[in-house]
N, C-alpha and C positions, 0 to 999 in steps of 0.2 A: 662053124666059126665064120666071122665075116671075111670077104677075101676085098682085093683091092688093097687101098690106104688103110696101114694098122696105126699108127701112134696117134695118140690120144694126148693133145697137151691140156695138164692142170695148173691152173694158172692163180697162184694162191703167194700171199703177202708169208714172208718167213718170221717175221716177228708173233706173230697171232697161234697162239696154240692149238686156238681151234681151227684154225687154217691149217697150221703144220697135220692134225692130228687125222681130222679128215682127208688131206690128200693123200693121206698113209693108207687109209682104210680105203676108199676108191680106186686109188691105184690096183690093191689087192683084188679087187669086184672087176674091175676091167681086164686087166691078167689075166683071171681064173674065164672072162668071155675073150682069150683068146686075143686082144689087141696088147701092143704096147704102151704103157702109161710115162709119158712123159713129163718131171716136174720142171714148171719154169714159174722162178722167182726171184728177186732182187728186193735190196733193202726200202727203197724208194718208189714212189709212183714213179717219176719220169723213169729210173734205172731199170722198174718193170715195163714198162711201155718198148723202150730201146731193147729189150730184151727178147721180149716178144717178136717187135718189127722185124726183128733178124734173123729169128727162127723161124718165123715165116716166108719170109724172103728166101731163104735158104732152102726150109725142107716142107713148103706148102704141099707139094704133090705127092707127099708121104705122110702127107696129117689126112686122118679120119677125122677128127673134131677137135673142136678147143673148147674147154669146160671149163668158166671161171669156177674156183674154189673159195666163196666169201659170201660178199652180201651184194646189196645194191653198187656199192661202188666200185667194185670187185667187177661185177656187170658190164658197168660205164666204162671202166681201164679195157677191156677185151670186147667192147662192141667199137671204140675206137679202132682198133686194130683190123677186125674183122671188116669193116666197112669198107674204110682205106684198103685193101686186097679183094675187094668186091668190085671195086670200082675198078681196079686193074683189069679186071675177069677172071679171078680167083674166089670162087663163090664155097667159104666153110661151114658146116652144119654147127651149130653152139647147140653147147648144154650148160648144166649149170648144177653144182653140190653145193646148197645152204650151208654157209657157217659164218655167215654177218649177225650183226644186232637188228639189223634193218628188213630183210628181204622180203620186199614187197612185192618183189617182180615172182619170188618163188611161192608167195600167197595166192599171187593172180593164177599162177599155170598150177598148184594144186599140187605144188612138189611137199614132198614131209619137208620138216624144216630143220629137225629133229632122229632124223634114222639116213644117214650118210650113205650106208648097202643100199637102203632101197632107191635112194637118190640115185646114185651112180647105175644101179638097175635100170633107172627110164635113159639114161643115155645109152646104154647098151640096145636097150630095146629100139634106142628112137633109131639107132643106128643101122638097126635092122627092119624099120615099118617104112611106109610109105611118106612122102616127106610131110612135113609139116613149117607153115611158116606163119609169122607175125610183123607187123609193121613193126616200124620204128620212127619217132622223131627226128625230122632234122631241124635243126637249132642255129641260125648265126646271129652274132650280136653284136652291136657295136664295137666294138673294138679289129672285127675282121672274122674273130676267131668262130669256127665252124665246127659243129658235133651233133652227135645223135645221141636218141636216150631209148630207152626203156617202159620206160613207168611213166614220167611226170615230170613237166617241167614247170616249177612251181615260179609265180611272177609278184605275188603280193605280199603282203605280212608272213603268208607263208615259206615265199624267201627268207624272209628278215630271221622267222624261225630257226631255220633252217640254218643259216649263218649261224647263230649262235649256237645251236647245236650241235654243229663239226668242230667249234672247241674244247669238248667234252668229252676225250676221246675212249676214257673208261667205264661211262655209264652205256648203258643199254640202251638202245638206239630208240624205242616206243619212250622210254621211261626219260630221257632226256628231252625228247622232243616236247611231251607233255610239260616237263618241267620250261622247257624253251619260250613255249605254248605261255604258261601264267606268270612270265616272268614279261612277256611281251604285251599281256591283254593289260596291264595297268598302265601301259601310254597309246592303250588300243586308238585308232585314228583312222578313216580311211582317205585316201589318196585319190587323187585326180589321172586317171588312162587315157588317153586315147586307144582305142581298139577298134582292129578290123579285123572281120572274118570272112572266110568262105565256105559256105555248108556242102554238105557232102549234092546237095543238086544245083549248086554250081551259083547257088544266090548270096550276092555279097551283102553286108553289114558295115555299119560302123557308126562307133558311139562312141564320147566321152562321157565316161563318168566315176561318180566315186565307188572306189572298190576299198573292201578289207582285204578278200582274202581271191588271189588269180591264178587261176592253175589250167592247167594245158596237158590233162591226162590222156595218155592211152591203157592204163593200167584204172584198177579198182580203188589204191591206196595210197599213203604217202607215209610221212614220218615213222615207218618201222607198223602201221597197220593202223591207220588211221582212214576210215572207208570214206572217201569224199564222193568220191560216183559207182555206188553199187554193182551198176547193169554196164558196166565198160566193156569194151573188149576191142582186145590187141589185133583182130582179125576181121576186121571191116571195111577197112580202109578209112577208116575214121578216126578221131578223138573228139574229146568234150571236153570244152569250155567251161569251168569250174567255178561261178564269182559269186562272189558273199559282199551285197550292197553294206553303206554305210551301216553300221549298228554301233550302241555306244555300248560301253562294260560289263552293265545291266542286263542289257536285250540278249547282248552273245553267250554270258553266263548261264541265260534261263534256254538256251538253244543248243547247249553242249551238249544235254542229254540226249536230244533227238539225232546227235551223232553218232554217237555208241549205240542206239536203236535201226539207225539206218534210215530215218522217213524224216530228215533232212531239208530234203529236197522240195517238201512241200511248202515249206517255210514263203513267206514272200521277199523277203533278201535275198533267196539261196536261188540262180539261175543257171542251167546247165544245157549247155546251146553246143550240138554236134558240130564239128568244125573239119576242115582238110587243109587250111592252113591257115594262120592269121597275123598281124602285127602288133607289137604292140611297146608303147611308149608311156613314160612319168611323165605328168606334167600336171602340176601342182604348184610350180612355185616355191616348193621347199629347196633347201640345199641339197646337195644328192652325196651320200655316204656309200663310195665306190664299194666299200670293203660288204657296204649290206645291199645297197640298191643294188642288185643284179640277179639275174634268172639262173638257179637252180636245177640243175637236171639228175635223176638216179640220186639225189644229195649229193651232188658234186657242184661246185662252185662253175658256173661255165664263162661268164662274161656281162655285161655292164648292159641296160636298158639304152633303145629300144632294141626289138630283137624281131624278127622274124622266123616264124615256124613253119614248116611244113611237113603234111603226114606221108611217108614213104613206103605205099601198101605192100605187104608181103615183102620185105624187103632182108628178114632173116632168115634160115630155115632152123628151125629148133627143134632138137631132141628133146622135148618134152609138150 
């Protein structure tokens, strides 16, 4: 049985059945290895956030891990937390039991997404291998506000997507996004960036130009498993730069399929340039629509264009 820090916080939304249901069952799975499963939840993001901070505040050096219970966003709420107490010098191992619409991040690390025991199984395990870690993004934007991500922090139409999608709270996170997706390609239009990068050997970039579609992955996917850069990975100290030149409704429509194929990328629109950190701003000349113009992280709404990123190598250690 593991010795040291036993409790285990699950950190899961109480309205979501499949939240409540699974953190029943994993608690069970953690138990039966020996640690204690603690649930922590609130009606609210912020009233989960507060709830969190202060449980950690409190009994950080009696926590063995913190597991979000959900999906991508569920992710994003408990890497907030996690960071913020890293940064103190309280460094938590996270894991993670799938029970979102979205979980892309539980795609990329190859967790079931769909069998909760064996989920909860790699956190016990991780808890007992040697460590393991993955970057993470850090994100500020205009407005001040600062965060880290997961997966992808999306900057173009796949923002605008993406907004619309999080008011959809009952469809399935793939199956909305698509719908988001053709609801959006009939005022398809690309937009003017400014963009700067810096690649992983330290040479800079910068371009304006028109973009459809702008993303800033460290993960495989976005929208609930929609594969924008196949060959990612969390563990390099890198991400990729995602953009999809001008195309009109015609061209993108006939390019869809080579998505769900995965050979995308060969496309002459489609550019994916390794980055370590970059900037990036609207500038087009349109009027800017606070509520959609802004950068996306985990599908969480983070803040308003332009933003600056940067990759923060190994900067989690994950049980999985």
């Amino acid at each position: 049985m593991p010795s040291g820090p036993r409790e285990v916080l699950l950190v899961h939304r109480p309205h979501s059945a499949a939240a409540r249901d699974a953190c029943h069952r994993a608690a069970g799975i953690l138990r039966a290895g020996g640690l204690h499963p603690v649930p922590i939840s609130a009606d609210t993001a912020p009233e989960l956030t507060h709830t969190l901070a202060v449980h950690l505040r409190s009994r950080a050096l009696r926590t063995a891990a913190v597991v979000a219970v959900g999906g991508d966003g569920m992710v994003h709420l408990v890497l907030q937390a996690l960071h913020a107490l890293a940064e103190q010098g309280v460094a938590l191992p996270f894991g993670l039991v799938p029970a979102g619409s979205g979980n892309d991040l539980a795609r990329h690390a190859g967790l079931p997404t769909r069998d909760v025991e064996r989920a909860a199984g790699r956190v016990l395990r991780g808890l007992e291998s040697a460590p393991h870690t993955m970057d993470l993004l850090a994100v500020r934007c205009a407005d001040g506000t600062e965060h880290v991500c997961a997966t992808a922090v999306c900057l173009g139409l796949d923002a605008r997507i993406n907004a619309r999608a999080n008011r959809w709270s009952r469809i399935r996170s793939s199956a909305k996004y698509a719908v988001a997706l053709a609801l959006d390609v009939v005022s398809l239009r690309a937009r003017r960036y400014d963009l700067s990068w810096t690649a992983p050997d330290g040479t800079g970039h910068a371009t304006a130009r028109m973009l459809t579609f702008l993303t800033l992955a460290n993960t495989s996917s976005v929208g609930g498993g929609f594969t924008i850069v196949p060959r990612a990975s969390a563990t390099d100290g890198a991400a990729d730069l995602f953009m999809v030149s001008d195309v009109g409704i015609g061209r993108f429509l006939r390019c869809v399929p080579r998505l769900w194929l995965r050979t995308h990328e060969a496309l002459p629109e489609v550019r994916v340039a390794p980055a370590v950190s970059a900037t990036v701003a609207l500038d087009d000349g349109a009027a800017s629509d606070p509520a959609r113009d802004a950068a996306y992280g985990d599908g969480e709404r983070l803040g308003p264009l332009p933003v600056s990123l940067t990759v923060l190598p190994a900067a989690l250690r994950v049980l999985f």
